[in-house]
C-alpha positions in Angstrom: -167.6 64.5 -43.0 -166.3 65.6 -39.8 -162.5 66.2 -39.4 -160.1 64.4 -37.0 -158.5 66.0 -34.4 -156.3 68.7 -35.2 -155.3 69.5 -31.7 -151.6 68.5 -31.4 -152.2 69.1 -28.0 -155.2 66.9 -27.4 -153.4 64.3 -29.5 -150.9 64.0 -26.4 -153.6 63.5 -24.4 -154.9 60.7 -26.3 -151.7 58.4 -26.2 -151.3 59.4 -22.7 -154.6 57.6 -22.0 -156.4 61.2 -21.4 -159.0 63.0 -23.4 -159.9 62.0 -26.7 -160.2 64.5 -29.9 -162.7 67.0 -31.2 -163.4 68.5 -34.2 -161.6 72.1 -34.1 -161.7 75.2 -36.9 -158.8 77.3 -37.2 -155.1 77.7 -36.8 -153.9 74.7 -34.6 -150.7 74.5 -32.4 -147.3 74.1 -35.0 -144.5 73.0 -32.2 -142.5 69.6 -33.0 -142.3 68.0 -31.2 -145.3 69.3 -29.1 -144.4 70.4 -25.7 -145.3 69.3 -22.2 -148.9 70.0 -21.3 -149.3 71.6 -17.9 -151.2 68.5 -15.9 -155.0 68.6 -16.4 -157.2 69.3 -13.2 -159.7 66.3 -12.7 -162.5 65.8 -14.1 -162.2 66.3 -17.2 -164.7 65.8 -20.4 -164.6 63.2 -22.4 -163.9 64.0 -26.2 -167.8 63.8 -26.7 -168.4 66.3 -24.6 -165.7 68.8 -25.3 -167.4 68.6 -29.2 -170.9 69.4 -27.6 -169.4 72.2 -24.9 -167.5 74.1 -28.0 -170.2 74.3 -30.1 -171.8 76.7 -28.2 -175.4 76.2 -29.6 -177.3 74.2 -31.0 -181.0 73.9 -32.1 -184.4 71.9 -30.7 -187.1 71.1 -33.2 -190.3 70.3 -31.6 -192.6 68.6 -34.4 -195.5 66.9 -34.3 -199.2 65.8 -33.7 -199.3 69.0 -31.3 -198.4 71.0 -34.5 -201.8 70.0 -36.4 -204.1 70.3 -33.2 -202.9 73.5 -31.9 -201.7 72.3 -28.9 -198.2 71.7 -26.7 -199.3 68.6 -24.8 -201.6 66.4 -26.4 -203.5 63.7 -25.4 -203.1 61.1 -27.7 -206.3 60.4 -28.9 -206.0 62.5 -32.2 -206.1 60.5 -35.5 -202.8 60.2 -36.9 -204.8 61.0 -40.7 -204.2 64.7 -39.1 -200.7 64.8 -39.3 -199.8 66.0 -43.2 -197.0 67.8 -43.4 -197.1 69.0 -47.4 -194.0 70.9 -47.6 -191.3 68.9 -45.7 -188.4 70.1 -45.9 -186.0 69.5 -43.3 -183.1 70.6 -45.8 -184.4 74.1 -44.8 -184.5 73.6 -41.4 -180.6 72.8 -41.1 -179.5 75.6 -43.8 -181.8 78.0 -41.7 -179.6 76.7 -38.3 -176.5 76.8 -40.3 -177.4 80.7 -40.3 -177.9 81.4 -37.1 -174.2 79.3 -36.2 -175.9 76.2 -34.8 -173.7 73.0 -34.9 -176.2 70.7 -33.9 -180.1 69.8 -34.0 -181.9 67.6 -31.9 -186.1 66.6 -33.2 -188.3 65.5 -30.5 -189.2 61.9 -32.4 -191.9 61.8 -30.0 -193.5 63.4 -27.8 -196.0 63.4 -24.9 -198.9 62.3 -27.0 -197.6 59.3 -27.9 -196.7 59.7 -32.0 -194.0 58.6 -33.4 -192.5 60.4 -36.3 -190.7 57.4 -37.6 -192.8 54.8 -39.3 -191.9 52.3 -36.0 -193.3 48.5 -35.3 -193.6 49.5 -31.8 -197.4 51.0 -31.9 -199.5 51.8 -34.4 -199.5 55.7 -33.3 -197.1 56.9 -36.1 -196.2 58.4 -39.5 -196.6 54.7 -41.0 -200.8 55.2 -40.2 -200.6 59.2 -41.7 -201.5 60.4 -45.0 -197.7 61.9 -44.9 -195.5 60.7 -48.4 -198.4 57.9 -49.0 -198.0 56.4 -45.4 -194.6 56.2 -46.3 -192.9 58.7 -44.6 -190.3 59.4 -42.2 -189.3 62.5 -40.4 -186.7 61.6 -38.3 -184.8 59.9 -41.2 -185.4 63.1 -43.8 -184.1 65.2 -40.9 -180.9 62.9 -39.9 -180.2 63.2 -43.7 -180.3 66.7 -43.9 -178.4 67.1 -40.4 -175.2 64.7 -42.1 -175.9 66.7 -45.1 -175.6 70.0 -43.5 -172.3 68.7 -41.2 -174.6 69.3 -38.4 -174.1 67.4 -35.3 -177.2 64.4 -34.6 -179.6 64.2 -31.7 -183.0 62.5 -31.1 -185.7 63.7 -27.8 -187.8 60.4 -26.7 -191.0 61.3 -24.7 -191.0 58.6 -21.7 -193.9 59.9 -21.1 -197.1 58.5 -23.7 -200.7 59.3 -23.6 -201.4 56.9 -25.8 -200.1 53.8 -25.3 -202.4 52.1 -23.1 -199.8 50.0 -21.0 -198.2 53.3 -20.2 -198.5 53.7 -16.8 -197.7 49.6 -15.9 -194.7 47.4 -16.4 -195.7 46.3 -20.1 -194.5 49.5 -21.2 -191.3 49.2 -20.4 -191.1 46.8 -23.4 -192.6 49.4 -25.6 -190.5 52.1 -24.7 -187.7 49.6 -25.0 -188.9 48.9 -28.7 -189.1 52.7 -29.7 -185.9 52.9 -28.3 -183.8 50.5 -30.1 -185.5 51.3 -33.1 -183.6 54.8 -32.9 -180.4 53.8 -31.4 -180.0 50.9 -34.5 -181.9 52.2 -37.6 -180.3 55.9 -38.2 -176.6 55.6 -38.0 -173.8 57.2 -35.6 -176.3 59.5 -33.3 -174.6 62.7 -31.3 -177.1 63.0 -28.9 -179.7 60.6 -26.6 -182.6 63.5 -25.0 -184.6 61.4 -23.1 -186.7 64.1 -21.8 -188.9 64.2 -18.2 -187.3 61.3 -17.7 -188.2 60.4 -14.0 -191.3 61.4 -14.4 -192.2 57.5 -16.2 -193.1 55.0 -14.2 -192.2 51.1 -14.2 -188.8 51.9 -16.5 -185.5 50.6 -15.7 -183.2 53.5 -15.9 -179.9 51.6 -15.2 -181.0 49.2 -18.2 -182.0 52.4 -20.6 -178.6 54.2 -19.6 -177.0 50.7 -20.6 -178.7 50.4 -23.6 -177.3 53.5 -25.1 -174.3 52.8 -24.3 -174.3 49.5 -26.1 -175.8 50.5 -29.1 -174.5 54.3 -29.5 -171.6 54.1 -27.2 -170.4 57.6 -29.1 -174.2 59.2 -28.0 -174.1 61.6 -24.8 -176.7 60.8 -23.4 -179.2 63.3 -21.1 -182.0 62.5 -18.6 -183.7 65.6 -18.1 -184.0 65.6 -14.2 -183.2 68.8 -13.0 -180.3 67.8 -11.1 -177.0 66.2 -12.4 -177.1 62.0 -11.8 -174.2 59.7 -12.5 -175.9 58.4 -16.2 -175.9 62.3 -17.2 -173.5 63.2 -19.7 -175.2 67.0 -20.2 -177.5 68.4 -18.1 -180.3 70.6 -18.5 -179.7 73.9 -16.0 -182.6 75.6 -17.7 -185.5 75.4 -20.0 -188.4 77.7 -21.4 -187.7 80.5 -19.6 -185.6 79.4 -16.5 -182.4 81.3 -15.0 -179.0 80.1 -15.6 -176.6 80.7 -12.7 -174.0 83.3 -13.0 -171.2 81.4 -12.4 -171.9 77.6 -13.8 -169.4 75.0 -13.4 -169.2 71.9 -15.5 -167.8 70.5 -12.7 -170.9 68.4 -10.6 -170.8 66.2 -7.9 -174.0 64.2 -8.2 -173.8 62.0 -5.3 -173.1 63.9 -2.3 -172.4 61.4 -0.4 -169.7 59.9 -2.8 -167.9 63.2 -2.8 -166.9 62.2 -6.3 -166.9 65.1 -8.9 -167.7 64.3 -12.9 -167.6 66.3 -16.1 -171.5 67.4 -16.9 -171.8 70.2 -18.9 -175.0 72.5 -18.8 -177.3 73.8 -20.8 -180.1 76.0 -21.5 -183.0 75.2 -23.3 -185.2 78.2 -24.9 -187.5 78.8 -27.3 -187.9 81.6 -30.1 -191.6 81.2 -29.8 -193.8 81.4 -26.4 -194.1 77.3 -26.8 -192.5 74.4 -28.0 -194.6 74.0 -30.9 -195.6 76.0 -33.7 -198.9 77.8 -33.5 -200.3 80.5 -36.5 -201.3 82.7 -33.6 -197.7 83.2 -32.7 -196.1 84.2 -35.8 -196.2 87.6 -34.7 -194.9 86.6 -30.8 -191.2 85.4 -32.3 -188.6 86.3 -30.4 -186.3 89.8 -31.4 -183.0 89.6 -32.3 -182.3 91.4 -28.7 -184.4 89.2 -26.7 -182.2 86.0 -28.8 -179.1 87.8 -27.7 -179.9 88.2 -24.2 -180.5 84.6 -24.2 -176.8 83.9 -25.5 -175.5 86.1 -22.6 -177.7 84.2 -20.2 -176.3 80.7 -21.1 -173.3 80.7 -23.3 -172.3 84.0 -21.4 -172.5 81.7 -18.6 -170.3 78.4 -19.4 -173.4 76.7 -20.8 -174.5 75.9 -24.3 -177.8 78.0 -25.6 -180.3 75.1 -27.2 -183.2 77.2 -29.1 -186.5 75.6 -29.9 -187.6 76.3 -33.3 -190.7 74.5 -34.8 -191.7 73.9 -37.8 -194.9 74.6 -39.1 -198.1 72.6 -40.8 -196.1 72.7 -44.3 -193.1 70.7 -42.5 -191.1 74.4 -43.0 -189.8 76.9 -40.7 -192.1 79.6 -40.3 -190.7 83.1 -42.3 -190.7 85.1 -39.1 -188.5 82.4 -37.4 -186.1 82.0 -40.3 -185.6 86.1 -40.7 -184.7 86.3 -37.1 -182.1 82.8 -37.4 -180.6 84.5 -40.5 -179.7 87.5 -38.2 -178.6 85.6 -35.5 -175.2 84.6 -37.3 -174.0 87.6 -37.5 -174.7 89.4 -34.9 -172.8 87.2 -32.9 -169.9 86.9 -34.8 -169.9 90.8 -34.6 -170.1 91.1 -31.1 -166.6 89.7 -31.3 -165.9 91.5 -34.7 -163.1 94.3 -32.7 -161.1 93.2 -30.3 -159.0 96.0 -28.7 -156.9 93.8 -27.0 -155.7 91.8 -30.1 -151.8 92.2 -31.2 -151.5 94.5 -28.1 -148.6 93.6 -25.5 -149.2 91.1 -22.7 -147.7 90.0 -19.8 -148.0 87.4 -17.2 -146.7 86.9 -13.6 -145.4 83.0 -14.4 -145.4 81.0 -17.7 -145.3 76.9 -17.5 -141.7 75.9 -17.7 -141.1 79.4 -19.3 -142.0 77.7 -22.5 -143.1 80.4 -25.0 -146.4 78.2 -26.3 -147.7 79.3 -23.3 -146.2 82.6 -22.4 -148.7 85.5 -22.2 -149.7 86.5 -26.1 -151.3 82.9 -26.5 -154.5 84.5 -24.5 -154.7 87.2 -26.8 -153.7 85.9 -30.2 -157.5 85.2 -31.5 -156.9 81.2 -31.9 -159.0 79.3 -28.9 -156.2 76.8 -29.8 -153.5 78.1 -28.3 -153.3 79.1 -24.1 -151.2 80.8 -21.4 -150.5 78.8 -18.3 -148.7 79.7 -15.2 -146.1 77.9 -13.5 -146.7 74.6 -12.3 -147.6 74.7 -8.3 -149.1 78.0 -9.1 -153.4 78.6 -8.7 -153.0 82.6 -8.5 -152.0 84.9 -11.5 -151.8 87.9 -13.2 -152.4 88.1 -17.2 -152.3 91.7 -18.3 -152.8 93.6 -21.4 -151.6 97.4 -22.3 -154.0 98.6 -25.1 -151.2 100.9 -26.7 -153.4 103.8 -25.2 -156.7 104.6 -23.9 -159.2 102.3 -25.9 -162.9 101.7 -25.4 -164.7 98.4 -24.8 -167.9 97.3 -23.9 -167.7 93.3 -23.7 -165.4 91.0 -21.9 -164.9 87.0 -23.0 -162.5 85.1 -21.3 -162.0 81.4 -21.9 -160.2 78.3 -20.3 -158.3 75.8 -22.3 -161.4 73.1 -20.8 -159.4 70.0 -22.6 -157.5 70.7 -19.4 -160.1 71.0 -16.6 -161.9 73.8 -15.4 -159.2 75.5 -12.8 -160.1 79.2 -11.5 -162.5 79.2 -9.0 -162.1 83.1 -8.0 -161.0 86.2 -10.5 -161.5 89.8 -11.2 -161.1 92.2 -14.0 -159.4 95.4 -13.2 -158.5 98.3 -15.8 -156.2 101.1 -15.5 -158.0 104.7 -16.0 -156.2 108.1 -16.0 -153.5 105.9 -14.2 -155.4 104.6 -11.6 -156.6 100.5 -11.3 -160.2 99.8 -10.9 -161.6 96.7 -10.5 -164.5 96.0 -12.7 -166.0 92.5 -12.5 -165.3 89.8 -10.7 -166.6 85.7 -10.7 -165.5 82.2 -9.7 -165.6 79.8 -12.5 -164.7 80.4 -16.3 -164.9 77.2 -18.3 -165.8 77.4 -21.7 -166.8 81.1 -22.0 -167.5 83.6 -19.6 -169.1 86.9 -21.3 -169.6 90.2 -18.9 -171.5 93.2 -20.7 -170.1 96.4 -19.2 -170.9 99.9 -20.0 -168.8 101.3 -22.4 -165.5 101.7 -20.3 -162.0 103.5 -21.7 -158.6 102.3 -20.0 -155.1 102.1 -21.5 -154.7 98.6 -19.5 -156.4 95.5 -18.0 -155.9 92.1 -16.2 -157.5 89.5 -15.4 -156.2 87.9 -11.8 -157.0 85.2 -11.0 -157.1 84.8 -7.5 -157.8 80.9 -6.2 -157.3 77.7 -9.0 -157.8 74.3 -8.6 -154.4 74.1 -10.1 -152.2 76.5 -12.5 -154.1 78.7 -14.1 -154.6 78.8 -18.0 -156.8 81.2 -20.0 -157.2 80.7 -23.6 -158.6 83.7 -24.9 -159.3 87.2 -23.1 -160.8 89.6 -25.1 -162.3 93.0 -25.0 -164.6 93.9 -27.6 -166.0 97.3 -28.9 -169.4 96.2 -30.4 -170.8 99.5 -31.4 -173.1 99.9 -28.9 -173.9 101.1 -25.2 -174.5 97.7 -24.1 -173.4 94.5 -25.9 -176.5 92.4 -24.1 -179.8 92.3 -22.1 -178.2 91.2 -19.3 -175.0 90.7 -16.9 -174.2 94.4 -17.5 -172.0 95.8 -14.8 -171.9 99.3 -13.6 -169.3 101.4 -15.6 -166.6 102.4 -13.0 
């Protein structure tokens, strides 16, 4: 079961008519009665979103048809008796996501060819006509069992697109997409996560109605049309997938219709794979992806203020291939030792401006190791100063800053300096922060640093600014800056 919130902080925000709650780890503010919040800078996520943005990752299981004909797009003619998965087990699917630090999972319950891998009244392409458990089988509810099992967060990928369904194309499918539809949003329980993937790309469907549909039967569900670009019914948005570039500095902050000049919360994310395609192939057990190539992904999407979402299929036996599952159980921790040493932890701090002077938000909350806790400037403020002395000259190779995003993304313009042999040097600089924002220097040695913070969209906060010493001369494949 999934906590409440334990944010006193958020709770404000509740019976103020704000944000909601979100499940949280770790130490949590202990001031009673809480203090005043520094004003939140609009938009703002909603409490389904902040959940999904402070996961970080999550995991994509492409499963199928495709996975018995060898192919990634199939064409719907292939006889469902094919599909016979021996070895289900999507038990070791989540424990092998639990591994890598996944929080939730999202299967594709069907894709482009049309088969569903729930046992549906909707067409007679499914599980229900396979020799899978006796014709008796169903994927998607062995894997929502495991995901609740596992404390995993929910989410289901519907193909608009069908290649076998032979109304697709005209109005009547509307009713059968409808159909498949419902049958997900009312037979599987409280669902995290609506992928409706390619989404434009169907012809003759009413999105409008679909968007409302969700809503009524899953109004919890964020919901995602991949479209490339952020609309009004996007909850998420896709930034990247298979391969694509995330931009350096990504905002969570869109404004989908130009014209309206209204901005809304849609976070972003990137959607990888381990393997070169979405489906398992025996050909590409030896073409998974290294633990580097993994971790240059991370620093390419979570680095960047978007969540990393990594494909990962299972194979014929309805199991995660042993190359994939060797590289997810090193994937855990070598993230959470990228952040094992943090030079800057239990150091001395000191801002230009705290928020009322109150001391919940004075300058060691950005460097106390709890995401829970923040500095903030003064009110009326959208500059500052938040600086560190490392006790002496200390050497650090990664940089992680984070905003307090409960509150709004607010710098739009910062740089990093460090003092050297006395001297200030700036070393990196960006516009936006949001949830994290990772730069992977060369291994640099400085007695100080600060992060200023140049232009806000209203006082500044920063919950966590960290230097870390990983161990090595470069902490990721990417976003590596010039040592000074």
């Amino acid at each position: 079961m999934r906590s409440r919130c334990s944010w006193p902080w958020l709770a404000l925000l509740v019976t103020s008519g704000g944000l909601g709650c979100v499940e949280k780890k770790g130490p949590v503010l202990s001031a009673s009665p809480t203090p005043p919040l520094p004003d939140a800078v609009l938009p703002v996520a909603s409490s389904a979103q902040l959940a999904w943005q402070k996961q970080e990752m999550a995991a994509f299981v492409h499963f199928g048809m495709d996975t018995f004909t060898n192919t990634e797009e199939g064409s719907g003619t292939d006889s469902p008796t094919l599909f016979n998965p021996t070895s289900l087990d999507a038990g070791q699917w989540i424990t092998s996501f639990q591994s890598a630090g996944f929080r939730e999972a999202i299967l594709t319950a069907k894709h482009i060819d049309g088969f569903c891998l729930w046992p549906t009244k909707c067409t007679d392409y499914s599980v229900a006509a396979s020799p899978f458990r006796g014709g008796q089988g169903d994927v998607v509810r062995e894997f929502v069992n495991a995901a609740r099992e596992g404390n995993l967060r929910v989410g289901l990928a519907l193909y608009p697109l069908d290649n076998h369904d032979p109304t697709y194309g005209t109005s009547a499918y509307a009713g059968v997409f409808d159909c498949e539809l419902t049958e997900l949003l009312t037979s599987y329980g409280s669902l995290d996560e609506i992928y409706l993937w390619l989404a434009p790309s169907a012809p003759d469907l009413d999105w409008n109605a679909i968007h409302d549909l969700v809503r009524q039967l899953q109004p919890q569900a964020l919901l995602e049309l991949q479209v490339g670009n952020p609309t009004t019914a996007n909850d998420v948005r896709t930034i990247a997938w298979w391969g694509g570039y995330v931009p350096t500095d990504q905002s969570s902050v869109q404004t989908p219709s130009p014209s309206s000049g209204t901005s809304m919360w849609i976070p972003a994310e990137a959607i990888y794979t381990i393997r070169p395609g979405s489906f398992w192939h025996a050909a590409e057990d030896s073409k998974v992806k290294t633990l580097d190539q993994i971790l240059g992904l991370y620093f390419d999407s979570v680095g960047r203020n978007s969540l990393l979402r990594l494909d990962v299929p299972p194979n014929t036996e309805g199991l995660l291939a042993d190359p994939d599952v060797a590289i997810l159980g090193q994937l855990g921790p070598a993230i959470t030792n990228l952040y094992r040493i943090n030079v800057a932890a239990g150091q001395s701090a000191t801002a230009d401006s705290v928020f009322q002077g109150l001391a919940a938000y004075d300058s060691a909350s950005a460097f106390d190791g709890n995401a829970d806790t923040f500095w903030a400037a003064a009110d009326g403020m959208t500059t500052g100063r938040l600086q560190i002395d490392l006790g002496g000259p200390r050497s650090f190779n990664l940089i992680s800053i984070q905003e307090p995003i409960a509150l709004g993304e607010r710098a739009t313009g910062y740089h990093i300096e460090v003092r050297m042999n006395g001297a200030w040097t700036t070393l990196v600089s960006g516009t936006s922060i949001g949830e994290r924002k990772l730069f992977s220097v060369s291994p640099v040695t400085a007695d100080s640093a600060a992060l200023v913070i140049t232009a806000a969209r209203g006082a500044p906060a920063i919950s966590e600014f960290g230097l870390y010493d990983t161990g090595t001369a470069d902490a990721g494949a990417t976003g590596a800056a010039p040592a000074p």
